[in-house]
Backbone as numpy.savetxt, mean C-alpha at the origin, in Angstrom:
# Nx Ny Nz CAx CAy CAz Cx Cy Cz
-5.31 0.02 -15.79 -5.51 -0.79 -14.61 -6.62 -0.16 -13.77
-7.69 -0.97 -13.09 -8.52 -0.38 -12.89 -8.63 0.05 -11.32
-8.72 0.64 -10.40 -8.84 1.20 -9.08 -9.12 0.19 -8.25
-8.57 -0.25 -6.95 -9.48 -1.68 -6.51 -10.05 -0.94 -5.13
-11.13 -1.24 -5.23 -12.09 -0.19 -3.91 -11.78 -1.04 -2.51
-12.62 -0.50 -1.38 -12.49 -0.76 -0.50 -13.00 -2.36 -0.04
-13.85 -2.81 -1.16 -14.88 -4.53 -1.01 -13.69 -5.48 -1.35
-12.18 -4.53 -2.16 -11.36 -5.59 -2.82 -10.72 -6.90 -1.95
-10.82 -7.80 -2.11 -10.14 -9.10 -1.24 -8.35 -8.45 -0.66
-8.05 -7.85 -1.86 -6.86 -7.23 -1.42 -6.56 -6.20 -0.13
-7.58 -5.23 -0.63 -8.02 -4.27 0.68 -8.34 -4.81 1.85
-8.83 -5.71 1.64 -9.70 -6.31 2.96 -8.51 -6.52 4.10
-7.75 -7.53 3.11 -6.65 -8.27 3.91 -5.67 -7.05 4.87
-5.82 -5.80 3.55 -4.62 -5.08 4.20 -5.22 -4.19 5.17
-6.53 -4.22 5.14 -7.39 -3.36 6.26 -6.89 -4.19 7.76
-6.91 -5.43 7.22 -6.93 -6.01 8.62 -5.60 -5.98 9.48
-4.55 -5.62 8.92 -3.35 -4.81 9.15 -3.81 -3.91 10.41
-4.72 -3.37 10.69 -4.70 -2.30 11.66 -4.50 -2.70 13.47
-4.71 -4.10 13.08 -5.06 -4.94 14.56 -3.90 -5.93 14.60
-3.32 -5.57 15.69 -2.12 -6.10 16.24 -2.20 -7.64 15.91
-2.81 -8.33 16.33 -3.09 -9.86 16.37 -3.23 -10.30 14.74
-3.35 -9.27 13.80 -3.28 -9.87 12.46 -1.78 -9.56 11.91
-1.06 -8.62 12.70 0.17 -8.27 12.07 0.73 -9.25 12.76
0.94 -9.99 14.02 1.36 -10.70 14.00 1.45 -11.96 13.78
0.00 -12.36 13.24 -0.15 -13.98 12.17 0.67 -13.87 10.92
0.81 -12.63 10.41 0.95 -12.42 8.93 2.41 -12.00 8.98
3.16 -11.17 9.95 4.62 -10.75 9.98 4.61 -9.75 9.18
3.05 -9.04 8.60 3.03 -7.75 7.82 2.77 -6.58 8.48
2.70 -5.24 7.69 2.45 -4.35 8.54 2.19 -3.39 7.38
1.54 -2.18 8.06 1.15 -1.19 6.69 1.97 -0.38 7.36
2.68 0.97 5.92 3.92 2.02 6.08 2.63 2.85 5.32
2.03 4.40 6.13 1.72 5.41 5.10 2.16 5.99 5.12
2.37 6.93 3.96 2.40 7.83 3.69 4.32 8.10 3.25
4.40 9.21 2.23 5.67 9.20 1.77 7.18 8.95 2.34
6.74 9.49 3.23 8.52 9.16 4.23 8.38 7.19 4.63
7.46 7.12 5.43 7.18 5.54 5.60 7.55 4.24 4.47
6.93 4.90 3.81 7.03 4.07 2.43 8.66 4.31 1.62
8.82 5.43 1.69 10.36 5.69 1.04 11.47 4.69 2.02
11.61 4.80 3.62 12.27 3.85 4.42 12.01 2.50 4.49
10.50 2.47 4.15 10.33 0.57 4.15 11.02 -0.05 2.50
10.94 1.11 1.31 11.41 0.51 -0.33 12.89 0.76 -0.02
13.55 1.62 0.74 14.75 1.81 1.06 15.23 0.43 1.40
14.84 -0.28 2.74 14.91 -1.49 3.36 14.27 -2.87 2.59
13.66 -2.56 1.23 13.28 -3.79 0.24 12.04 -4.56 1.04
11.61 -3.61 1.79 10.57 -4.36 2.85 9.05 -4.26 1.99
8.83 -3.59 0.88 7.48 -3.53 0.46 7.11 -4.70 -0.69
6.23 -5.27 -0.22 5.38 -6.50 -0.80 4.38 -5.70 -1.76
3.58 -5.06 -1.23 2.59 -4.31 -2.07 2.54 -3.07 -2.00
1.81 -2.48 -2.38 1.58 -0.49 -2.54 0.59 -0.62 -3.27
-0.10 0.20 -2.51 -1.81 0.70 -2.60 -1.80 2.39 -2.84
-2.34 3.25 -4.04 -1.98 4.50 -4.42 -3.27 5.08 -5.02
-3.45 5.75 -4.50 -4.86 6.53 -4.97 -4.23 7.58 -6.36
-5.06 7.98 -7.13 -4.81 9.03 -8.33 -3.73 10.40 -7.74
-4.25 10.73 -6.96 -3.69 11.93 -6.60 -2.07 11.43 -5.65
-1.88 10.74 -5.44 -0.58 10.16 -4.78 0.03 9.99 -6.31
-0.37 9.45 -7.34 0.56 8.78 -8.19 1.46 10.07 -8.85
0.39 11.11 -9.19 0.82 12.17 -9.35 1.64 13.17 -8.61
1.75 12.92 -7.77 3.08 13.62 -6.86 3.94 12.65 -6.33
3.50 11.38 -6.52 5.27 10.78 -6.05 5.22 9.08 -6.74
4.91 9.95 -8.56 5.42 9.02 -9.30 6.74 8.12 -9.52
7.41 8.98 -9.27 9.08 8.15 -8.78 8.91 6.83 -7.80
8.62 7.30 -7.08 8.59 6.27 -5.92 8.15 4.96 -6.25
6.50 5.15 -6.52 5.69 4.13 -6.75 5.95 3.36 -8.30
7.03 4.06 -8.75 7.87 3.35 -9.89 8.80 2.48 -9.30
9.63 3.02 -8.89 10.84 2.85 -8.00 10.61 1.02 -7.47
9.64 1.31 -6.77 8.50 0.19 -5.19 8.59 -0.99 -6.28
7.62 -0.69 -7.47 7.25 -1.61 -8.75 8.25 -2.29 -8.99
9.48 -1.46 -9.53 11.00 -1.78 -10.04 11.61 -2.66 -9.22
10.97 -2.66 -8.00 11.87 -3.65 -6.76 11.27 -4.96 -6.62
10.21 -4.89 -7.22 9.59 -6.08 -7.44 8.38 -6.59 -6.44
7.70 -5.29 -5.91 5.91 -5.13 -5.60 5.38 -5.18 -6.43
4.16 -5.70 -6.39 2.73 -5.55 -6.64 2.16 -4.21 -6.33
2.19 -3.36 -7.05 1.26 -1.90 -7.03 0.00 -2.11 -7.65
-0.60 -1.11 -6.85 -2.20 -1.25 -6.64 -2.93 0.13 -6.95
-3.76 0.49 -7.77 -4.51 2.05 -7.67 -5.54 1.59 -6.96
-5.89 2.15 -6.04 -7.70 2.05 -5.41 -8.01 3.53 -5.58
-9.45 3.22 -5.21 -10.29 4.33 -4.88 -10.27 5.47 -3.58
-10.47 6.66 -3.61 -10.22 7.33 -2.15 -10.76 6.80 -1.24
-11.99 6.34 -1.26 -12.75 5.33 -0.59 -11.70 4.20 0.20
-10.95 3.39 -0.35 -10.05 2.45 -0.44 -9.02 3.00 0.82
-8.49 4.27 -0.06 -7.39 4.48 0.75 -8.20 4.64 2.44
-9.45 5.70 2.56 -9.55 5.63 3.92 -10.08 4.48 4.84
-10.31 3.61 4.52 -10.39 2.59 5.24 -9.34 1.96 5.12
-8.10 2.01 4.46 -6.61 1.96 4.83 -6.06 2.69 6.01
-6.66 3.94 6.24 -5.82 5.01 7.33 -6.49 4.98 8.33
């Protein structure tokens, strides 16, 4: 599966997550980072997951786990992720 960078239509959308007025058209919201993400798959709240190389490798469980629940997982580029954060 190939990395989806920061130009991805996907990214885009979830970039726009950062601004109040889009989380509330959409009723979405972005969770980073491990604890965030473990309480939102806890609560069945994750739609998607976005995971750079070096995340997959330390919290392969999880982003199995997220998949198993029935998200859409995503690898991007580091690039990707920081215009996520």
């Amino acid at each position: 599966m190939d990395s989806l960078t920061e130009r991805t239509p996907r990214v885009v959308s979830a970039v726009k997550l950062a601004r109040a007025a889009e989380r509330k058209k959409t009723g979405l919201f972005l969770a980073e980072g491990f604890n965030a993400v473990s309480e939102a798959a806890q609560s069945r709240l994750v739609r998607e997951l976005f995971f750079t190389a070096d995340a997959l490798e330390r919290h392969h469980d999880l982003i199995a786990s997220v998949e198993a629940g029935g998200a859409r997982v995503h690898p991007i580029t580091d690039r990707a992720a920081k215009a996520l954060s």
